[in-house]
C-alpha positions in Angstrom: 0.6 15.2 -19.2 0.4 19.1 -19.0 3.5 21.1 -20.4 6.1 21.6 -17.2 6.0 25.6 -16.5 7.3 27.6 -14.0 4.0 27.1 -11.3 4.1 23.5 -12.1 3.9 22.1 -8.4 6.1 19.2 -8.0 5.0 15.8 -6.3 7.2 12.4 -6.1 8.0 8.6 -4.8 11.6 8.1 -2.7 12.6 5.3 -2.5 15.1 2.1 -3.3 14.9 1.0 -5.2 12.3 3.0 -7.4 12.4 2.2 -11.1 9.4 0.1 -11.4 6.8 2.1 -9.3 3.5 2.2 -10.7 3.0 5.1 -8.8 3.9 8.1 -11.3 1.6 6.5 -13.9 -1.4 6.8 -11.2 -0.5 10.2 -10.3 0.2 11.4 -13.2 -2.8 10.6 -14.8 -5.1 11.6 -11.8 -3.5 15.2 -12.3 -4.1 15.5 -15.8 -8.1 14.5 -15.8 -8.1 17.0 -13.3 -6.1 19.4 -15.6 -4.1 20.4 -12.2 -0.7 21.8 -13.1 1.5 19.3 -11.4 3.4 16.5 -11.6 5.0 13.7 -10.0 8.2 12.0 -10.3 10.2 8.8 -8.9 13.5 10.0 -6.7 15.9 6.7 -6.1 17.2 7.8 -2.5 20.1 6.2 -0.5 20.4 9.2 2.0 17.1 9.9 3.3 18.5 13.3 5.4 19.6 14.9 2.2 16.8 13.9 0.6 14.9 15.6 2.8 16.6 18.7 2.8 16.4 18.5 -1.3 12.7 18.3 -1.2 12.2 21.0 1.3 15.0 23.1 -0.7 13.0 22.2 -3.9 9.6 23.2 -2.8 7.9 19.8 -3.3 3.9 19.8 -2.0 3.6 16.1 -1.2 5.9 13.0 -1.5 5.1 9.2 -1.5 7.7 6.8 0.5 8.2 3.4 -0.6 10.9 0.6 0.7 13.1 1.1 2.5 12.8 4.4 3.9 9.4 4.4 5.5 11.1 4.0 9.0 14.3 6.2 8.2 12.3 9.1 7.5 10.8 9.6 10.6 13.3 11.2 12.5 13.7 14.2 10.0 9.8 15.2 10.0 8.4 18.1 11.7 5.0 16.6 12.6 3.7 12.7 12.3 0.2 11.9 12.4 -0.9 9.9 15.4 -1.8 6.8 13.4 1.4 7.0 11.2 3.1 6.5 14.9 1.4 4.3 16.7 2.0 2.0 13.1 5.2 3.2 13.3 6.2 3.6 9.3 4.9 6.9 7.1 4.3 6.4 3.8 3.3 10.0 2.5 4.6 13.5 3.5 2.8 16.7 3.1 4.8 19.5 2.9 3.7 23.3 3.0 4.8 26.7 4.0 4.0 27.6 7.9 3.5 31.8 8.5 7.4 32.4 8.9 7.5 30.8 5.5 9.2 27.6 6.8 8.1 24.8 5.3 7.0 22.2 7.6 7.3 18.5 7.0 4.2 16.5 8.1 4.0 12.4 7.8 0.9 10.4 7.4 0.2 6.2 6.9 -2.5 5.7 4.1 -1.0 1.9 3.7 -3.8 0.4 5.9 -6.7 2.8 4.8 -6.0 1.6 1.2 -6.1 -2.1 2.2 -9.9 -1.4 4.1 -11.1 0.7 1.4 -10.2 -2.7 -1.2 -11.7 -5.4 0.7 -14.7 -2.6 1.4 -15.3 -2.0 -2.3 -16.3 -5.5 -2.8 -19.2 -4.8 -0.4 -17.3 -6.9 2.3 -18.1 -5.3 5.6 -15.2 -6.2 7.8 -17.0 -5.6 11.1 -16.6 -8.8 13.2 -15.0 -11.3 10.1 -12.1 -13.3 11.0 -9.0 -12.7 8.7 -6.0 -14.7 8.0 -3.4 -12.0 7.1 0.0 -13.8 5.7 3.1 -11.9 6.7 5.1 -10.2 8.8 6.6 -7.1 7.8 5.4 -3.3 7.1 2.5 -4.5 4.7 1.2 -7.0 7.3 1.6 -4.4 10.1 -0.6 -1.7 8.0 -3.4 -4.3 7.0 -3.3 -5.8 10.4 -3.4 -2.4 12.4 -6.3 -1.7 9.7 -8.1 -4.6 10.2 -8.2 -4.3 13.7 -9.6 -0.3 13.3 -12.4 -1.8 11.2 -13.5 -4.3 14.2 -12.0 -7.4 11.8 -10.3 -10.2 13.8 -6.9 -10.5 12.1 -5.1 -14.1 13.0 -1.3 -13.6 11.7 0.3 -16.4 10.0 3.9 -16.2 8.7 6.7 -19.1 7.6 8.7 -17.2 10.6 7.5 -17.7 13.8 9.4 -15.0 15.5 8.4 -12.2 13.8 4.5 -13.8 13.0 4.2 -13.5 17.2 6.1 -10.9 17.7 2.9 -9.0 15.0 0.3 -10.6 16.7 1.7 -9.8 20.1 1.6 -6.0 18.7 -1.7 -6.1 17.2 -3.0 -8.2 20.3 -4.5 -11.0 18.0 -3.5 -14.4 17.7 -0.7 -15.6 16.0 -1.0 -19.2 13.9 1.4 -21.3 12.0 1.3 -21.9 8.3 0.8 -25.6 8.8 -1.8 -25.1 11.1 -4.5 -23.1 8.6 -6.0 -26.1 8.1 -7.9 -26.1 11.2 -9.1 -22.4 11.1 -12.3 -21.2 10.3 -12.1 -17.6 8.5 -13.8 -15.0 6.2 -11.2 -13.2 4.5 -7.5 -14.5 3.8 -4.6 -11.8 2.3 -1.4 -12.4 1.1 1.3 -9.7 2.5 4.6 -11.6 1.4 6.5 -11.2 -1.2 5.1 -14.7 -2.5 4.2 -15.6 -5.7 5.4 -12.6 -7.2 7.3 -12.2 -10.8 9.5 -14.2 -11.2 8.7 -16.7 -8.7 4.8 -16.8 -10.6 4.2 -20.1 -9.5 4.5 -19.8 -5.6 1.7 -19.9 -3.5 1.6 -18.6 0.1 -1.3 -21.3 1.1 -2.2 -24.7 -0.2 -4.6 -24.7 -2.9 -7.0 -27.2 -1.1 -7.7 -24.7 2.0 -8.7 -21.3 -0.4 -12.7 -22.9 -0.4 -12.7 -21.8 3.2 -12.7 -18.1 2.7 -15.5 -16.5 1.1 -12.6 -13.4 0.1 -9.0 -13.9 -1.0 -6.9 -11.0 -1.4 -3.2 -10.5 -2.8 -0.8 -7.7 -2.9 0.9 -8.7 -5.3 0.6 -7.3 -8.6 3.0 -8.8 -11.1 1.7 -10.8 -12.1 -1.9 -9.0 -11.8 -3.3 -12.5 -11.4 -1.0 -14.5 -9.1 -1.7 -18.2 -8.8 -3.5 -17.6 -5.2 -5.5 -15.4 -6.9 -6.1 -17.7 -9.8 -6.4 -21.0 -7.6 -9.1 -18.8 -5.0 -11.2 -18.0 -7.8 -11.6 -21.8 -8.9 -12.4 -22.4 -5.3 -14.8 -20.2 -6.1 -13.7 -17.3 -3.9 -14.2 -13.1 -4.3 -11.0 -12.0 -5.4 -9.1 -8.8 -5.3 -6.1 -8.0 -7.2 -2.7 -6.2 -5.9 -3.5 -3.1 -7.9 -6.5 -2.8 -5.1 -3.8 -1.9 -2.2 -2.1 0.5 -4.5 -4.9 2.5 -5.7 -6.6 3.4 -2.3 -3.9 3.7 -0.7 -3.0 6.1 -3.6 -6.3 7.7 -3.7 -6.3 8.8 -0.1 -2.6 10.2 -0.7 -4.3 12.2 -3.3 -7.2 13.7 -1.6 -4.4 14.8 1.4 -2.4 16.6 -1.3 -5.3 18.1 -3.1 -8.3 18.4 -1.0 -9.9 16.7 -4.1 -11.7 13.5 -4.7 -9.3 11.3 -6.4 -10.4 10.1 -9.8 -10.2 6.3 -9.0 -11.4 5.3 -12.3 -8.9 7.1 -14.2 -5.9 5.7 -11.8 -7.0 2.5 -12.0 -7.2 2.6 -15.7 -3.8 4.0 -15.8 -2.5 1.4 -13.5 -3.6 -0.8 -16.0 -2.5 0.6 -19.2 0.6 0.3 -17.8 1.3 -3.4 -16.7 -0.3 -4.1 -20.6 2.7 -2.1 -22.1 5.5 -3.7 -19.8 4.1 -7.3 -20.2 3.9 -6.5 -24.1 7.9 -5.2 -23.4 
């Protein structure tokens, strides 16, 4: 990282909690192999109005927002974009100076362009596949709402019914029972949940025997980096992607709003990397 001076522009995560983000390793990194003096920190937040009025106070340029504030911030922005709305959950704010020297507060969603750019970089072109997306909450809702932008047919499944239909009745798709996957024929499944995730490593959001009927698996999850859907897909003989995927383009594109700069992927995915190799060796 690049000595902290007085022009250093300041970036950051809020969040709750926000003591294991991978994102400051990402960002970090992506700053320094562009020798750009800036840096980016993690903020733990429990009151997301005087957070706000800290980051405005402090001069921050652009701010990433992770559980559970991607909701709770919306009332105290100045602008949201029109896809951040309509999804209904911001997960970056760009922040700059307006020509009374106000700075002005703007919120964007980069959730769901980071899950299409993933599944896109294994060549998969989503136009017209059917894909089983497993969850409910914000992470389905992003993935789903991009799915649907891509001309994908997204089928929601979820282990609660309520919320599964209550998704697919927002996203307009259809809504199916875990028990009932059997039957389906799709291209691409991804896991949203929480499932299977340190230190529940053994969990599995779909039987193993139904993974041979999709030609791409996908997880979010990404500790462990290989989680046993990932594991048991790719013995089905599946394309797999990893939860880093999510997090990097999602990441990328957060860059390239703050910067007007190609992120380097490479070196955030590396870093990304690096990283879960030290805390698995800790």
């Amino acid at each position: 990282m690049a000595l902290l001076d007085g022009s250093t522009e300041l970036f950051g995560i809020i969040g709750n909690p926000v003591r294991h983000t991978l994102s400051p390793v990402m960002h970090n990194a992506a700053f320094a192999s562009l020798g750009m003096n800036r840096v980016y920190v993690p903020m733990e937040v429990h009151d997301v109005a005087q957070a706000m009025s800290g980051l405005r106070g402090l001069g921050f340029r652009g701010v990433s927002v992770t559980v559970p504030h991607k909701e709770a911030v919306m009332p105290f922005l100045d602008e949201i974009d029109p896809v951040a709305e309509r999804i209904g959950a911001v997960n970056t704010l760009l922040l700059r100076k307006d020509s009374a020297g106000r700075t002005v507060v703007r919120g964007c969603n980069t959730d769901w362009l980071g899950a299409n750019a993933a599944l896109a970089a294994t060549g998969l072109d989503l136009r017209s596949k059917r894909v089983v997306v497993a969850g409910a909450g914000g992470a389905a809702k992003a993935v789903g709402f991009g799915l649907r932008q891509a001309g994908a047919e997204a089928i929601i499944t979820n282990r609660t019914e309520k919320s599964g239909k209550a998704l697919a009745d927002w996203l307009g798709c259809e809504f199916l029972a875990l028990d009932d996957l059997a039957w389906v024929q799709a291209d691409v499944l991804i896991n949203t949940t929480s499932v299977g995730m340190e230190p529940d490593a053994d969990g599995i959001i779909v039987p193993p025997a139904l993974l041979s009927k999709f030609a791409v698996v996908m997880d979010i999850v990404y500790a462990p980096l290989e989680t046993r859907l990932l594991r048991e897909a790719k013995a089905a003989g599946c394309k797999v992607i990893d939860g880093l995927a999510m997090l990097l383009y999602q990441g990328a594109e957060q860059f390239r709003l703050w910067t007007d700069t190609a992120a380097p992927v490479q070196v955030m995915r590396a870093a990304l990397e690096e990283e879960l190799r030290r805390r698995a060796e800790h």
